[in-house]
N, C-alpha and C positions, 0 to 999 in steps of 0.2 A: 504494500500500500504506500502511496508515494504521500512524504510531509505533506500537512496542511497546517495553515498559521491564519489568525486572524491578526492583522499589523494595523489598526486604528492607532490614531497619533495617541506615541510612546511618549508618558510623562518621565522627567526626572523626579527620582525618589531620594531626598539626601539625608540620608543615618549616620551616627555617631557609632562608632567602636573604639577603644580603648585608646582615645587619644587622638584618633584621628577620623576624618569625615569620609564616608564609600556611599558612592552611589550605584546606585543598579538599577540597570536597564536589560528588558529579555537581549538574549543574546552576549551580554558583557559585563562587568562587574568593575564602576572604576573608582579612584581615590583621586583624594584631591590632590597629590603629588604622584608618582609614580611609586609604585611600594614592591619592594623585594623578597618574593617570599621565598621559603623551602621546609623541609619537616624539622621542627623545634624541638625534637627526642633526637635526632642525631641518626649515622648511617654506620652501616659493620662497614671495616677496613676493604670486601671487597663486594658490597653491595651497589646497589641501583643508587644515582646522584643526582637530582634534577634541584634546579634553582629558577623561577619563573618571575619575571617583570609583570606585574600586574598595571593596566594601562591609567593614565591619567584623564579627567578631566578634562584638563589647564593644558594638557600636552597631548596631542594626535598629530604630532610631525616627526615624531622619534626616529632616528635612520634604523635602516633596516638591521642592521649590527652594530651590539653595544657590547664592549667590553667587561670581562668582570674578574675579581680578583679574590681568591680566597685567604684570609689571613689567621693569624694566629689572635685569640678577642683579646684586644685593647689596643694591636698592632693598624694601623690603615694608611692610605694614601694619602699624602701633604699636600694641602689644598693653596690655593692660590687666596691671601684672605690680608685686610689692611687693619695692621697691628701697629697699636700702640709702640711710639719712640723707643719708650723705655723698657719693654717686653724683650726678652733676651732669649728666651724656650733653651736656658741654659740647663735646666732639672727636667720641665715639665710642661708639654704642650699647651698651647692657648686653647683653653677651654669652653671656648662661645660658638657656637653654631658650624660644629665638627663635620657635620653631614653635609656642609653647604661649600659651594664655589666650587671652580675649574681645577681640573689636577695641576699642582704644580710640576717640574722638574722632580726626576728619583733622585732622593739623598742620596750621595755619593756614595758615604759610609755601608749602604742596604740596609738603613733602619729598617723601612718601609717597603724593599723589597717583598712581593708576597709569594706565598708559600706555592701558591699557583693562580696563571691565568686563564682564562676561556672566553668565551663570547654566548652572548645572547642573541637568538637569531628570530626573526617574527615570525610568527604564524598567525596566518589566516583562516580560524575554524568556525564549527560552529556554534560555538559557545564565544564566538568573536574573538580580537585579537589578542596574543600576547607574545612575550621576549623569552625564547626560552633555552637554557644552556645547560647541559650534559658536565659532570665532572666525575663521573665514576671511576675516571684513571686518577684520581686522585685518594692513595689510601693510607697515607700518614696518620698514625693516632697522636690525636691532642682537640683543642677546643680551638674554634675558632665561628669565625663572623664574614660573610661575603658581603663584598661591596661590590658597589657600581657609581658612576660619577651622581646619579641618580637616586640612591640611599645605600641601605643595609639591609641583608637578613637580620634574626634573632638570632644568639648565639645558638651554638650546637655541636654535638661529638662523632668523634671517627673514633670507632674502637671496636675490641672482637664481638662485642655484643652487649649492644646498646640498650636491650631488650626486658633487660632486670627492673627497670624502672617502674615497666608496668604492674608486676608484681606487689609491691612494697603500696604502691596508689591503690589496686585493686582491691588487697586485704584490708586497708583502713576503709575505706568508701562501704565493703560490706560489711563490716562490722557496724558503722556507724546509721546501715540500715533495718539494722536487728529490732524486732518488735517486739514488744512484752518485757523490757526494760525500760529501767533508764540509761540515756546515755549523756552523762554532762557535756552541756556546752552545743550539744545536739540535738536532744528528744528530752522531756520529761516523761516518766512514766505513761505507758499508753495500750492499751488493750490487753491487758493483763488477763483477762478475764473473757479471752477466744476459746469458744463460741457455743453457738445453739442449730440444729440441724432445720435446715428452712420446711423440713416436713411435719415434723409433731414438737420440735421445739426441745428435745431432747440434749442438754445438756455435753460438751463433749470439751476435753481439755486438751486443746490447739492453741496454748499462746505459741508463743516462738516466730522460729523462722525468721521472716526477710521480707519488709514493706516492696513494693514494685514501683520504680518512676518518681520515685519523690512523694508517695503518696501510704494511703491507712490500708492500702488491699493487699490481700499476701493469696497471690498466685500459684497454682501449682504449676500451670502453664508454662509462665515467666521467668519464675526464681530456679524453678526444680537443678534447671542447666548449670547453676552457681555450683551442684554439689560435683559438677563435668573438671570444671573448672579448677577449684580448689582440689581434685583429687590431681589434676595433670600437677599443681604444685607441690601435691603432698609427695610424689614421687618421683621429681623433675628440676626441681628449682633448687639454690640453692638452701643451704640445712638451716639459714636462719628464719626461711619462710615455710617450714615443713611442718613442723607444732602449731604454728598459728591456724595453718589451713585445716590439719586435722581437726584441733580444736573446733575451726567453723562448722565443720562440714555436721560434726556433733548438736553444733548450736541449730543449725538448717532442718538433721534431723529428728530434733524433738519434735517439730512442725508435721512434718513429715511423715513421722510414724503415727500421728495422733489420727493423719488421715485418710487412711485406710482401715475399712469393718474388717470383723473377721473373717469373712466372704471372701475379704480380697478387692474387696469395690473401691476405688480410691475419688474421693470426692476432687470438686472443683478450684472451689477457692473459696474464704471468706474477707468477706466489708467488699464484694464488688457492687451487692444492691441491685435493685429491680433496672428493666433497660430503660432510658428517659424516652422519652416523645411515643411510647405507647406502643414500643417494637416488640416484638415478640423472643422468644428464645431460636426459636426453632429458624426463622427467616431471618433473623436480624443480628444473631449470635458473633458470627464471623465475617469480620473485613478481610479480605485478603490473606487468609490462613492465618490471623490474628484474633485471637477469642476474648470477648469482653470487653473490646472499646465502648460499646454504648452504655455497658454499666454506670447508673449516674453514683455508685459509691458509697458506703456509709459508714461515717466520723467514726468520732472515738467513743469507746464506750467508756464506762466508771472503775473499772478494773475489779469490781468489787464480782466473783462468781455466784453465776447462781440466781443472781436478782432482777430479773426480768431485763436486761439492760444487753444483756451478752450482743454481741452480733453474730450474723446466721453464717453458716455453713452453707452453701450449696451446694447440692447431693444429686445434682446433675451428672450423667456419665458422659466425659469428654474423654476420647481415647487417645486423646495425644495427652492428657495429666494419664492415666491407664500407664502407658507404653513409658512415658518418662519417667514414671516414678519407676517401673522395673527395670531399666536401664540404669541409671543415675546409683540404686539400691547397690545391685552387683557393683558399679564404678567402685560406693564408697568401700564394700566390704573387703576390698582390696588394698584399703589404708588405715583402717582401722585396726583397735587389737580384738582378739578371738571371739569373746562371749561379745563383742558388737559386731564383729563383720557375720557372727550367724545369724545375729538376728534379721539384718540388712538382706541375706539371704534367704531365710524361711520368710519374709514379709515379701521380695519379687520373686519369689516362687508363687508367694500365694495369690498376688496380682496378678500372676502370668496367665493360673489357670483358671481363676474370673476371668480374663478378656477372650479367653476360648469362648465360655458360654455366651459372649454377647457380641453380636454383627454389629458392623459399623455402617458406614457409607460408601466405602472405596475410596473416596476424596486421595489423592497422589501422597498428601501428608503424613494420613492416616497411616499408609501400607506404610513407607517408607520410618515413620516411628517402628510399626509394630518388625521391620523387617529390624532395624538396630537394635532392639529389645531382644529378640530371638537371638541375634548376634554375638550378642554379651553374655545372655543365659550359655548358650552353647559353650561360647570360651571358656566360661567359669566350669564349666561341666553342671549346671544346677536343671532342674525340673525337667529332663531326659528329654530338653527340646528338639522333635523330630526333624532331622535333616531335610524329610522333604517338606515341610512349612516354610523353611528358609528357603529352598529352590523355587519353593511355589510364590513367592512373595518375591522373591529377587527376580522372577521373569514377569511378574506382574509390573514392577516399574521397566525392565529393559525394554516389556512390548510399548510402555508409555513413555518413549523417548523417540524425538525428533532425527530421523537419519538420512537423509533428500539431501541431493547436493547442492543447497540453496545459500543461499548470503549466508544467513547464522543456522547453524543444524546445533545436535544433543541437546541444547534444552527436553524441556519433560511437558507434557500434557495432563490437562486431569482427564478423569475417565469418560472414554467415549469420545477422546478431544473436543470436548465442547469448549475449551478453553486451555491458554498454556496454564504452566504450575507457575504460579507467584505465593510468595509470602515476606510481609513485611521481618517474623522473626526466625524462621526455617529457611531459607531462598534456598540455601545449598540440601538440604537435606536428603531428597532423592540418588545425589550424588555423593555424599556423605556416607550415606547406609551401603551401596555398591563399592563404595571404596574401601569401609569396614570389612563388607566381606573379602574382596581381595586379598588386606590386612591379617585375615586369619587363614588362608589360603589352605581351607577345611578341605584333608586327603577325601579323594572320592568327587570331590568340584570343581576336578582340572578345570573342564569346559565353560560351568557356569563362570568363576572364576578368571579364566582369560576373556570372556563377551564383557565380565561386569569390569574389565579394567579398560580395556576397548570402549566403554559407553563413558566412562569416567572422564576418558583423556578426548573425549569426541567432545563433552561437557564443557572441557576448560578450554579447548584449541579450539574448535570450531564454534562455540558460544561467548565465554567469558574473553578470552584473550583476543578475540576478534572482532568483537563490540567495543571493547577498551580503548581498538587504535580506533573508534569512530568520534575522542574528543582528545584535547593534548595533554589532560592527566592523568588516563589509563585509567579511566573509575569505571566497574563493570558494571553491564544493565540489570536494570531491576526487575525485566520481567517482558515475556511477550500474551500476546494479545490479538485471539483469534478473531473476535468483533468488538472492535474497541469502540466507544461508545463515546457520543460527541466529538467524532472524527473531523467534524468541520469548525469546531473548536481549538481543538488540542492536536499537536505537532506529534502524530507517530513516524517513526522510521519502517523502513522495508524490512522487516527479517527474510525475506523468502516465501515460496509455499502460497501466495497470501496473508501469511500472518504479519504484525507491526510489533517493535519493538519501542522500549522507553530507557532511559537511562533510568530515570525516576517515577515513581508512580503517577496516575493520570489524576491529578486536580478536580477534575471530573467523576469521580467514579461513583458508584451505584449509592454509599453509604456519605459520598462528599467527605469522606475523612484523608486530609494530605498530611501524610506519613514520613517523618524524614527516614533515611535511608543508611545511618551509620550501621545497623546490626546486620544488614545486606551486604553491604561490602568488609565488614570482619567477618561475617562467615565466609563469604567467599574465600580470604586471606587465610582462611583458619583450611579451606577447603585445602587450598594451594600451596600451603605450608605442612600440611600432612600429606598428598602427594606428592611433594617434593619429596620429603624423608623418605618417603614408601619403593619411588623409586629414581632418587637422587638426580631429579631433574633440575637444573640453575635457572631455564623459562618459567617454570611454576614457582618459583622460589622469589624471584624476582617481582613477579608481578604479586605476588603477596604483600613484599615487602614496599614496594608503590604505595597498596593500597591502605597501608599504614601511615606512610608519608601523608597520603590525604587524608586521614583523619587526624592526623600532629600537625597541621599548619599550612602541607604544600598544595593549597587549593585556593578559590578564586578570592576567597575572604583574608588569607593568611592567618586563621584563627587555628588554634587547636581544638580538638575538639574534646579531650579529653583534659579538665580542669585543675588535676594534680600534675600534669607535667607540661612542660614548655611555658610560654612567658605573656600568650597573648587567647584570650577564649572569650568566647560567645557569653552573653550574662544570663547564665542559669534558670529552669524557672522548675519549680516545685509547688505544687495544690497547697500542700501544710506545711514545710520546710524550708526554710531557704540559708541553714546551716548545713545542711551537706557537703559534706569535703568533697573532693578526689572525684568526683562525679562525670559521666559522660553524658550527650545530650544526644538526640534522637538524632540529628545530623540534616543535611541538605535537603531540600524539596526541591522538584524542579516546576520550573514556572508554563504554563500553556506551550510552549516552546519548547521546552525538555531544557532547557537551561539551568544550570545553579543559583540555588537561591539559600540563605542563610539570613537568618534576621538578626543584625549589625547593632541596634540602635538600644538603648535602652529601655525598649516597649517591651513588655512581653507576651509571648505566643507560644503555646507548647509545642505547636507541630514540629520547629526546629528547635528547639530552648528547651526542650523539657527532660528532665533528670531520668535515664534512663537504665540500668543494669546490662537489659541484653547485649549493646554492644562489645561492653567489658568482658563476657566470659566468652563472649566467640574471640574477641582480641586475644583472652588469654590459652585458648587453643593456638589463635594462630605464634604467637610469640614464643611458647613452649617448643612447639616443632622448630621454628628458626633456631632457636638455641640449639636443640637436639644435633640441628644438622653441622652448625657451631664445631660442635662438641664434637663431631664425629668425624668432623673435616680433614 
C-alpha cells in the first residue's frame, strides 16, 4: 500500500526541554541551535558508533559536510573569542561561552589535539534531514565528549562493557516500586491490605509485589517479566547485584504465589477497576496485545485487612498471566535455594495442568506464551511436558509466519491472517519462543529445530533489520497491518503482499490509545542480543546495540530515555508518584506520518512521559546477552 499523508498547513510547535527550546514539525524534529547528539550510556570498545546533528531552526544552510572531533571530556577545540587584556589562560581557560565562535588555529603544543576526527555527512530521509557520522573505528577506552564547531555531545564511555549500569538503575527503580510497604522518600504505606476476589468478595492475602507504570495496579500481565529479568541477574551479573535480585525476585513472589487457587487458576491483577466509558471485558479488554488499558483503576485502600475496604482481585482467566506465571515460576526456581525453588515448581506445575483444561482463543500471543511455558517446563524436566504439545505449538506459529518474497517477509500473522501480530509489550514474542526452542535444541527436533531457526533469522533479516534501514537511526517497526484503518489519514509504508507497515503505532486505531514504543524496540534488542549469543552473529548484535543507543539519547530528541543514566531525559509523569527514581518512560509515538515524536516541554502526557517497567526488563535481557557475549569474546 503506497504512503498516504494528509499535509494541511504544518504549524510550529515550540517546547522547552532541559534547557533548551525543540520544535517539531511531522517529518523533522529541530532546536533552536543545532544540537549534537549520541547515546549518553556510552559504546563497548568494538561496538556500533553513531553521533547525529540534529537540524536547527535558525540554520537550514549547513554544508553538506561538517567536521567533528572526539575528545577526551574537559579537552576541546580553541575557539576564536575576544578576551580581556589582562587574561593570560596561563593555569586555566577563559571560561564564558566555550561552545561558541570559529575554530581557532591547533595549539602547537596538541593541547587540543583530538583523540579522533570524522565528518558529518547529510541525509535526506524521511523523518527529514540530519548530519550524520560513523566513529566505530574508534575504540580507545576512557571518557570523553564530541564536538563540532556547532556544539557538543553529553559526555560518554568506551569500555569493554558499558552495560553494568543498567543493572544497578534497574534494581533500585524496582525496588522503589514495591507495594505493600513503605518506602521512605518514595511511597508511604499503601495497600497493605491486597485484596478481595471480584466474585463473592472473599478475602485473599496478595499485598506485595510491584505497582505497574507509576501507578496502584499490580499486574500479572506486566510485572510477572521482572521475575525474567532479575533471575538473568541473579545468575549473570556481577556478584554484587546477585542477593539483591534474589532477594527481589522473593519480594515479587509473595504476590505471586498468593495468586494462584489450588486448581492452579492464576488470577489477573488487582486495583485495575471496572473499564471506563462503559466497554466491556470481553471486546474492549485488549489494545494491541496489551491487557487493561481501559481499566479506569482503583486508589489506595486503608491497609487495615478485612474491613470492607480491600481492593478486588480479578478472577478473570487471561492466558498470557496463565503461561507467564509458569514460565517466570520455573525461571525463579532456578535461583532460589531448595525448599523455594520446589515450591516455584509444584505451583507451575500446577498452573500448567489448569491451562490444559481450559481453551483459549488462538490469538498469535497466546500460543506463543503457552509455547515458552512448555519450553521451560521441559528444560526443567517438570510436569512430563509432552514433546508433541511443543511441536504442535511450534508449527502453529511457523504456519503463522510471513515467507513471500516481498519488501519485508517473517513477521507473524494472527490466526486466519486477518491481521499481522502487533503488541505494544510482547512484539518479539513469536520469535522469542522459536528461538527458545532452538536454544534447547530438544534431541528428536533436529527438523522442527533447524525451520524454527530459519523462521527466527527470516524474523530479524528480512523484517527487523530491513525496516530499520527505512529511517537513519535503525529503530525497528512496530508492526504490520493487513487493513489498516484511516489509511487516508495516517502515513502506512508498503511491507509487500499488500500488507502496510509502521514504525510506530497508528494514532488512529480502533481503541485511539497512542502507545509509545520503548518496550518494542528493547524486546527486539533483547530478541537480537540473544540471537547473537545463540549463534555468534556481530549483525544481530549490533543492531541491538543501536537500539539501545536510541533509547540513551541517540534519537531525534537527544533525550534519554531511561532516567537513572545519562544527563538529559524527558520529565517523567506518574498517576500517584512523581518520586520514582531510575524510571523509564513508555518512549516515542509517531505522528500521522510515522514520524518521531516525544513530548519535550514540561506538559505532561502519558503516552510518551509515562513511568513504565516493561521496557526495563526486556532492556535487561537485552544487556545480559551483550555482556554474555563480552565475556565470551
Amino acid at each position: 500500500m503506497p504512503m498516504t499523508r494528509t499535509c494541511a498547513s504544518l504549524a510550529w510547535i515550540v517546547l522547552v526541554s532541559a534547557g533548551q527550546a525543540v520544535s517539531q514539525q511531522a517529518g523533522n524534529t529541530y532546536v533552536d541551535r543545532p544540537t549534537v547528539v549520541t547515546s549518553q550510556l556510552g559504546f563497548r570498545e568494538r561496538g556500533p558508533k553513531t553521533v547525529t546533528l540534529l537540524p536547527s531552526l535558525l540554520d537550514s544552510t549547513l554544508p553538506g559536510v561538517i567536521p567533528f572531533y572526539v575528545h577526551v571530556v574537559g579537552a576541546r577545540m580553541r575557539r576564536e573569542q575576544h578576551l580581556p587584556k589582562s587574561w593570560t589562560g596561563e593555569f586555566f581557560d577563559w571560561p564564558f561561552d566555550i561552545d561558541k565562535g570559529k575554530y581557532a588555529a591547533l595549539d602547537r603544543s596538541g593541547a587540543d589535539t583530538p583523540a579522533y576526527r570524522g565528518t558529518l555527512k547529510r541525509i535526506d530521509s524521511r523523518w527529514g534531514t540530519f548530519w550524520q557520522g560513523d566513529f566505530t573505528a574508534f575504540a580507545r577506552p576512557g571518557l570523553y565528549q564530541i564536538e563540532t564547531e556547532l556544539g557538543f555531545t553529553t559526555p560518554f564511555v568506551i569500555e569493554s562493557n558499558p552495560y553494568d549500569r543498567f543493572i544497578r538503575s534497574y534494581l533500585n527503580y524496582l525496588y522503589c516500586q514495591r507495594s505493600g510497604i513503605e518506602t521512605p522518600g518514595i511511597r508511604p504505606l499503601e495497600n497493605a491490605d491486597d485484596g478481595v476476589l471480584d466474585t463473592d468478595g472473599s478475602y485473599v492475602p496478595a499485598a506485595g509485589g510491584w505497582n505497574d507504570a507509576g501507578d496502584f495496579r499490580k499486574w500479572i500481565s506486566q510485572t510477572s517479566s521482572h521475575i525474567e529479568a532479575l533471575c538473568l541477574i541473579a545468575k549473570h551479573a556481577d556478584h554484587a547485584y546477585q542477593d539483591a535480585a534474589r532477594e527481589e525476585v522473593r519480594w515479587g513472589n509473595t504476590f505471586f504465589h498468593a495468586m494462584i487457587t489450588p486448581e492452579g487458576r492464576v488470577y489477573e491483577d488487582i486495583g485495575s477497576g471496572a473499564l471506563r466509558g462503559g466497554k466491556n471485558y470481553r471486546e474492549d479488554w485488549w489494545c494491541e496485545n496489551h491487557a487493561g488499558c481501559l481499566g479506569s483503576g482503583e486508589g489506595k485502600s486503608d491497609n487495615i485487612k478485612e474491613n470492607g475496604d480491600e481492593r478486588k482481585i480479578r478472577t478473570t482467566y487471561n492466558p498470557v498471566c496463565q503461561f507467564l506465571f509458569i514460565r517466570n515460576q520455573v525461571l525463579a526456581s532456578g535461583v532460589l535455594g531448595a525448599a523455594e525453588a520446589l515450591k516455584c515448581q509444584h505451583l507451575a506445575e500446577l498452573g500448567w495442568k489448569y491451562s490444559r483444561k481450559v481453551e483459549h482463543d488462538g490469538r498469535t500471543l497466546f500460543v506463543a506464551e503457552e509455547l515458552l511455558a512448555a519450553c521451560e517446563l521441559h528444560a526443567s524436566g517438570l510436569a512430563g511436558v509432552n514433546e508433541a504439545v511443543i511441536e504442535g505449538l511450534a508449527n502453529e506459529l511457523l504456519g503463522r509466519q510471513e515467507t513471500g518474497e516481498y519488501r519485508l517477509s517473517g513477521y507473524f500473522y494472527e490466526k486466519g491472517k486477518t491481521d499481522g501480530y502487533r503488541s505494544i509489550v510482547w512484539n518479539a514474542e513469536p520469535a522469542m519462543a522459536l528461538l527458545r526452542l532452538c536454544e534447547l535444541n530438544i534431541p528428536g527436533m533436529a527438523d522442527l529445530t533447524k525451520r524454527s531457526a530459519a523462521a527466527v533469522r527470516r524474523y530479524i533479516e528480512s523484517y527487523l533489520l530491513r525496516d530499520a534501514a527505512s529511517n537513519p537511526f535503525s529503530v525497528t517497526p512496530y508492526g504490520v497491518f493487513v487493513k489498516p484503518l484511516h489509511a487516508d489519514e495516517v502515513a502506512f509504508r508498503d511491507a509487500g503482499g499488500g500488507n502496510s507497515v509502521r514504525t510506530f503505532i497508528s494514532p488512529l486505531n480502533a481503541q485511539e490509545m497512542v502507545h509509545g514504543t520503548d518496550a518494542v524496540l528493547m524486546h527486539h534488542a533483547y530478541l537480537l542480543a540473544r540471537a547473537a549469543f545463540l549463534w555468534k552473529n556481530d549483525l544481530y548484535r549490533g543492531q541491538s546495540e543501536k537500539l539501545i543507543q536510541w533509547a540513551t539519547g541517540h534519537n531525534t530528541t537527544g533525550l534519554c530515555l531511561f532516567t537513572g543514566l545519562g544527563f538529559r531525559h524527558p520529565v517523567i509523569a506518574s498517576f500517584v508518584n512523581y518520586r520514582i527514581p531510575d524510571a523509564t518512560v513508555d518512549g516515542f509515538v509517531g505522528r500521522l506520518d510515522d514520524t518521531p515524536y516525544m513530548e519535550t516541554s514540561n506538559a505532561i502526557e502519558w503516552n510518551t512521559q509515562e513511568v513504565w517497567g516493561v521496557p526495563f526488563y526486556h532492556a535487561i535481557g537485552a544487556v545480559t546477552y551483550l555482556s554474555l557475549l563480552q565475556s565470551h569474546h
